[in-house]
C-alpha positions in Angstrom: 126.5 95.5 92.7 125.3 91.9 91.6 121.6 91.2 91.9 120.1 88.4 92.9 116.6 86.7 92.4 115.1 85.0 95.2 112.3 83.3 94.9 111.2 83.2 98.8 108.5 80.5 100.7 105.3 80.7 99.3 106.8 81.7 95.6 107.5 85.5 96.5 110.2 86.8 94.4 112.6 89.5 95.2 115.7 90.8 93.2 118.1 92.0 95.5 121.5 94.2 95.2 124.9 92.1 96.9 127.8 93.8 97.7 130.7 92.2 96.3 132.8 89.5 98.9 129.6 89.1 101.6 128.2 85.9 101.5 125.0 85.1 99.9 123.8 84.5 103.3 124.6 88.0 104.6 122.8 89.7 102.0 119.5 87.7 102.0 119.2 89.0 105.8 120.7 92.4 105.4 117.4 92.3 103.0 115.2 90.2 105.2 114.6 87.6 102.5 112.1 85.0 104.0 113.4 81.3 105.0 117.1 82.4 105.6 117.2 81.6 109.2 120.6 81.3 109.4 121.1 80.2 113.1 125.1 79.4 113.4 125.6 82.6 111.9 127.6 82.0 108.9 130.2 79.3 110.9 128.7 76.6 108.4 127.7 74.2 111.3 123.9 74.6 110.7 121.8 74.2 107.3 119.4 77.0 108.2 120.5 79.1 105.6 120.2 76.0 102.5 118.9 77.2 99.3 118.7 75.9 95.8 121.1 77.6 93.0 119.0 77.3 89.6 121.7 74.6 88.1 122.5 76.4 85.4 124.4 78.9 87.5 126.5 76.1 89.7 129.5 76.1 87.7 129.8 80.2 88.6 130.5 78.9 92.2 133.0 77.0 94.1 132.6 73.6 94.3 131.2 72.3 97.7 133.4 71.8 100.2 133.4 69.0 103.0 131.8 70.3 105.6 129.2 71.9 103.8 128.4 68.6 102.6 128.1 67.3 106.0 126.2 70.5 107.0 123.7 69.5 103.9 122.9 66.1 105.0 120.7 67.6 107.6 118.9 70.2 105.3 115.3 69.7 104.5 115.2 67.9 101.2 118.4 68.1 100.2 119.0 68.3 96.1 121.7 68.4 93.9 121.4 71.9 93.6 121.1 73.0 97.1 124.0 74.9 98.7 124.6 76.6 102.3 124.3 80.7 101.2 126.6 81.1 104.3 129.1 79.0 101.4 128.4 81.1 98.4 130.8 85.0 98.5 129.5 87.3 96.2 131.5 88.2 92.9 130.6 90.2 89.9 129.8 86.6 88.2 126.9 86.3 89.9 124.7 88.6 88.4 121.2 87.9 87.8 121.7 84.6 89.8 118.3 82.8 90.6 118.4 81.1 93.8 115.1 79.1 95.7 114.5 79.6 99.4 113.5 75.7 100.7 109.5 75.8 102.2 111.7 75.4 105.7 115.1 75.3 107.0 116.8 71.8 108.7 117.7 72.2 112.4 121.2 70.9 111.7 
């Protein structure tokens, strides 16, 4: 299974085991990863779940789509690197993939 590092609120880090095709989202609260409120529930129609993919990992992942760009405008300081984890599926690619949990969530 892929790990991935998250660097939680307050600069916690945890390496955590995905299985392949969940969504990033799924597996930081299958692990209870701190900040990843996710309150829609994976539907995309929140930005609870935002988090920042360390930019030299972005071209792993499929681009952004509409709606998560919508979804983004409401996340709490949005960056160039920030995605919705509920976007992100899990593939062998990912690997190693460092990832920042936002000091909060939006209420989008």
């Amino acid at each position: 299974m892929p790990k991935i590092v998250f660097t939680e609120p307050g600069g916690g880090r945890r390496e955590i085991e995905a299985p392949l095709g969940i969504t990033l989202m799924e597996a930081a609260r299958q692990h209870g990863v701190q900040g990843v409120v996710a309150q829609c529930g994976g539907a995309c129609a929140c930005a609870t779940c935002h988090v920042y993919v360390d930019p030299a990992w972005l071209a792993r992942l499929e681009p952004r789509e509409e709606m998560e760009e919508a979804m983004l405008e409401t996340a709490w300081e949005p960056r160039d690197n920030s995605r919705l984890s509920c976007q992100i599926h899990i593939t062998a690619d990912l690997d190693g993939m460092p990832v920042t949990v936002p000091q909060r969530q939006g209420q989008g």
